[in-house]
VOGU-3710 file (C-alpha; in Angstrom, 3 decimals, decimal comma):
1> xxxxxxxxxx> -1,332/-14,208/-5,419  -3,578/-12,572/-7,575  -6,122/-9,665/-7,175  -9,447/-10,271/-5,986  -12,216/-8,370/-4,027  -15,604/-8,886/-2,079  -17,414/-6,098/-1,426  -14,210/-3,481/-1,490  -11,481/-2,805/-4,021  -7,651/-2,055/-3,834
11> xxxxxxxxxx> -4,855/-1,373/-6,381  -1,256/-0,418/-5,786  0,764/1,778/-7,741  4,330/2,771/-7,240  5,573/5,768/-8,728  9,496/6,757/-9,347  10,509/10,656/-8,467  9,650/11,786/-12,259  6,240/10,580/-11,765  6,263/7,513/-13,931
21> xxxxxxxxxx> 4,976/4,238/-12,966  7,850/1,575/-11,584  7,098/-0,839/-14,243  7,750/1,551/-17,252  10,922/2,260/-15,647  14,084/1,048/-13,307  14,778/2,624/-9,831  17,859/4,092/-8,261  19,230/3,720/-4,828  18,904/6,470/-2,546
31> xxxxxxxxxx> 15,538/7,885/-4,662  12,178/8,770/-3,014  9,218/6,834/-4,139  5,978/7,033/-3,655  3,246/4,469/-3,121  -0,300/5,042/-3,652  -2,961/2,838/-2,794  -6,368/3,213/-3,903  -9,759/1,321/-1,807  -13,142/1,500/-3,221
41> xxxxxxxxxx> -15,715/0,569/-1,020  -19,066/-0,489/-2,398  -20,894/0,675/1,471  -19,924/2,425/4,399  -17,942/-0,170/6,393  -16,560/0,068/10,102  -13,027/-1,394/11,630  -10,692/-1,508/7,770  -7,641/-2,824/8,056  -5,193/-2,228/4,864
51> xxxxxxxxxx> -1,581/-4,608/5,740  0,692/-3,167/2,715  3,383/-5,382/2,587  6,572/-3,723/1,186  9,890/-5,248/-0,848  13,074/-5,764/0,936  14,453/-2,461/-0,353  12,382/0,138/0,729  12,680/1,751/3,849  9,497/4,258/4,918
61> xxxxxxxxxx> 9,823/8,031/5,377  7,740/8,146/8,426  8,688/6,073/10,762  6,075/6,593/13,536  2,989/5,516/14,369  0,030/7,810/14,761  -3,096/9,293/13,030  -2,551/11,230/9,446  -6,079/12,396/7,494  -8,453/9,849/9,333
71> xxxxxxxxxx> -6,857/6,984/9,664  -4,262/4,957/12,020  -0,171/4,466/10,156  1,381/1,852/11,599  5,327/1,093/9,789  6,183/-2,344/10,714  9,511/-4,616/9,382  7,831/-5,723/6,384  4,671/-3,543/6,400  2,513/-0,618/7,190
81> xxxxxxxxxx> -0,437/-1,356/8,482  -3,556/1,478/8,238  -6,182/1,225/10,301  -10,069/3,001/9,870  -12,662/3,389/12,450  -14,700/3,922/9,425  -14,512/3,695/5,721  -17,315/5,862/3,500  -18,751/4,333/0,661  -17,106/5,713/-2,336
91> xxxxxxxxxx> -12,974/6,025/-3,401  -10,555/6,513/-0,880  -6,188/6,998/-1,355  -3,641/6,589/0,874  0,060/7,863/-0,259  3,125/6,798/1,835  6,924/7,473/0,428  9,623/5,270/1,017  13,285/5,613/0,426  14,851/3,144/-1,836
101> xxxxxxxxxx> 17,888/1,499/-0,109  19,933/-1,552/-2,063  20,068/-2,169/-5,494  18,712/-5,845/-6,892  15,128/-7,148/-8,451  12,501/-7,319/-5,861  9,398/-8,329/-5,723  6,834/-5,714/-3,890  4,341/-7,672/-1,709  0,283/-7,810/-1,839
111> xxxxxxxxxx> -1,720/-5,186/-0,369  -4,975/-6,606/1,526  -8,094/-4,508/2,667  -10,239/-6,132/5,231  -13,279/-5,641/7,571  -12,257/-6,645/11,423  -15,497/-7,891/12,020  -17,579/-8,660/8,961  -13,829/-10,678/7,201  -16,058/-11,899/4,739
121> xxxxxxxxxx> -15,625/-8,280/2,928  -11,627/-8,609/1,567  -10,125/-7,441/-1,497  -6,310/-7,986/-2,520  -3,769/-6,327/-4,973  -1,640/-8,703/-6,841  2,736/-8,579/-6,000  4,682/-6,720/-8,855  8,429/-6,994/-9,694  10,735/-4,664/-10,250
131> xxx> 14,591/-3,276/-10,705  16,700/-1,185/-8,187  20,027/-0,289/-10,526
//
């Protein structure tokens, strides 16, 4: 899957404890990593859903649901799912940490920003790959 968008924008970055980007460098189990995702949205829009699917090995911090900074966490098996009565026009980032839990290559899943009732406004961040040592 690549990235697209209509209307809104989303990128996904994953950064190790030191503060570098995953892809520049390998994880290890047991570290704390955050994940930051970014939406632009081109108008105000009402009723956003953001489904961040995670990779096998990463477990979330915060395991329950419930309202943080204006918006609706929801940590599922394979996914947290955010929810906004209403997204501003403008930039907009959501960090979540996870733990990192078994060692292997993994492939992190896409990250999809949608409008409940208008789904013609949809953007998506690509999958990325990387290294638990």
């Amino acid at each position: 899957v690549q990235n697209s968008r209509s209307g809104m924008t989303i990128t996904k970055e994953i950064f190790s404890p030191s503060g570098s980007k995953i892809g520049d460098v390998s994880l290890q189990v047991g570290e704390r990593v955050k994940v930051r995702l970014t939406i632009t949205a081109d108008r105000d829009y009402d009723f956003v859903q953001v489904t961040d699917k995670r990779a096998a090995c990463l477990e979330p911090v915060g395991q329950l649901s419930g309202f943080h900074w204006g918006y609706y966490c929801a940590p599922r098996d394979n996914a947290t799912n955010y929810y906004f009565d209403c997204l501003s026009k403008g930039k907009h980032v959501v960090v979540s940490e996870y733990y990192v839990d078994r060692a292997g290559v993994y492939q992190n899943g896409i990250c999809t920003v949608q409008c409940a009732y208008s789904p013609e406004f949809i953007a998506r961040a690509a999958a990325q790959v990387f290294t638990v040592k």
